[in-house]
N, C-alpha and C positions, 0 to 999 in steps of 0.2 A: 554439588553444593547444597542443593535445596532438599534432595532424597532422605537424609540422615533428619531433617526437620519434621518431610513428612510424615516419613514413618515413624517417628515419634508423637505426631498429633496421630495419624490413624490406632496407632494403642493406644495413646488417651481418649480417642473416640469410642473404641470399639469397647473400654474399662464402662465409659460414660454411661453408653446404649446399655451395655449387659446391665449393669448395676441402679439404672434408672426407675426400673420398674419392679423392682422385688417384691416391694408392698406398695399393694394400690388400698386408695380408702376412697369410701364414698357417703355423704351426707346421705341419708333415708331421713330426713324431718330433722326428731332431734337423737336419733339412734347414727351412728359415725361406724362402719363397717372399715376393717382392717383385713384386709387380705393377704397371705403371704401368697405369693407368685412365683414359685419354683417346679411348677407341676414334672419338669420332666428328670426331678429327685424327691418325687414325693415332698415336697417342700421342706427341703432339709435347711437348716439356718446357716449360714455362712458368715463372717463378719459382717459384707456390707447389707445384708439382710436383718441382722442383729442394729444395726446401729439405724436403719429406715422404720424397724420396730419399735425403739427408741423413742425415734423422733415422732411418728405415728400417735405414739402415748402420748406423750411430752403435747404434743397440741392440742390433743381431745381434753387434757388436764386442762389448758389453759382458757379450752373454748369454750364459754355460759350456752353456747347454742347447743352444746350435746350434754345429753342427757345419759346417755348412756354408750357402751360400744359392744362391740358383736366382732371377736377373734371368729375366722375362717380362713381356708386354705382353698387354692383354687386347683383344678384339676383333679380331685376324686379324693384326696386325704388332706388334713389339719395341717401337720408337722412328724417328720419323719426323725426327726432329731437333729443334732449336730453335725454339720457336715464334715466326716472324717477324712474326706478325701484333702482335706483345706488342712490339716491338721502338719500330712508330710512338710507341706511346703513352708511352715512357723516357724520362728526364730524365738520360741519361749514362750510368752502370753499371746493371748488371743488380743487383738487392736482394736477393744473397747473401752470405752472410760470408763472408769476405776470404782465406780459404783454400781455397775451392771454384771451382770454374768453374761456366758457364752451366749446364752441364745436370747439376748437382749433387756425384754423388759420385765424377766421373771423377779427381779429384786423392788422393783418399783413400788409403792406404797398408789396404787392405783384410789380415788375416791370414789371415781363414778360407777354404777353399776357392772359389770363386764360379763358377756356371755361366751363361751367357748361353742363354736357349731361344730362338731365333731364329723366328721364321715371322714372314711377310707382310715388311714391310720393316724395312731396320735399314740408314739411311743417315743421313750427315750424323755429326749429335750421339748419334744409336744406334748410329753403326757406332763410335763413342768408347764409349759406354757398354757397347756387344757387345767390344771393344777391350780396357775395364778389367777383364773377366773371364777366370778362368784357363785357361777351358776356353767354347770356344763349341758347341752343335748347335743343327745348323741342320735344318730342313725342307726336302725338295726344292727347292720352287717360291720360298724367302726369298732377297728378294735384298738384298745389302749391297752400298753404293754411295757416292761422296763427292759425291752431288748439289748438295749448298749452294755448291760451286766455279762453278756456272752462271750463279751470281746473285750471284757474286764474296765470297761469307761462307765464311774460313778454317775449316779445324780448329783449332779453338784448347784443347779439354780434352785433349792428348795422343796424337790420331790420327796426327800426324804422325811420333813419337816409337814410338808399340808396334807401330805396322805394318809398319813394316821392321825392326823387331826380330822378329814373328812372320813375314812372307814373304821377305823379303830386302829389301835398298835398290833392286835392281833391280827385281824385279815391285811394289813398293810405288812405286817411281816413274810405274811406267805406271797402277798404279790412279788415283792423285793425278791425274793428267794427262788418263786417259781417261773418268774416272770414276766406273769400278762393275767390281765383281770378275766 
């Protein structure tokens, strides 16, 4: 009688826990630090990480205490991209609100200053999210790259749009084309 209940709260539970802590953020004064926290996919975005990213913005926007935010990626890279493996399992669009892209808050009209910390990789859907910020630093050995091109999945949150606006239409076309900066 009661098994068919549990085992329906331990999948809502165990949905809970996974998806609870995707992006962690933490006040430094008035700098507001946004974390993605998928280290063991290189922080690839998946819905419920897209819409934690979201929401992440959406507070730092509304918060007078922050002054600025600082995108990072926990465990050795930025953003690995979209997560493709999330893709088999879709029935059409991705299950974000209608004014976002896949990998969250790349369409957003951010005011506050935003920095990207780059290390480990930031390609694909991270080189969009390293992209939406106003200022990128990078680590030596981070490499930014448009890998998803290989396996025929466009830019679609605005990589195509700020990267020749940041390097020119000329070296932005050979990245597109070659690949990786």
């Amino acid at each position: 009688m009661f098994s068919g209940k549990i085992s329906n709260l331990n999948t809502q539970l165990k949905r809970f826990v996974s998806t609870a802590s995707l992006v962690l953020t933490e006040n430094v004064g008035p700098v507001l630090t946004i974390g993605i926290n998928r280290p063991e996919v290189r922080n690839c975005v998946n819905n419920d990480t897209a819409k934690q990213l979201i929401h992440a913005f959406e507070e730092a926007e509304k918060d007078d205490a922050v002054k600025s935010i600082v995108l990072h990626g926990f465990g050795g890279s930025l953003c690995s991209g979209y997560d493709l493996s999330q893709l088999k399992d879709m029935d059409g669009e991705a299950d974000i609100p209608q004014d976002y892209g896949p990998m969250g808050p790349t369409r957003m009209e951010i005011t506050k200053p935003t920095v990207a910390a780059v290390s480990g990789y930031a390609v694909a859907g991270g080189l969009e999210l390293a992209l939406m910020c106003d200022l990128r630093v990078m680590e030596e050995t981070a490499v930014m790259g448009v890998f998803c091109r290989r396996f025929g999945v466009p830019l679609i949150d605005g990589g195509t749009v700020r990267l020749p606006t940041l390097i020119g239409l000329s070296r932005a076309e050979g990245v597109l084309l070659i690949l990786s900066l």
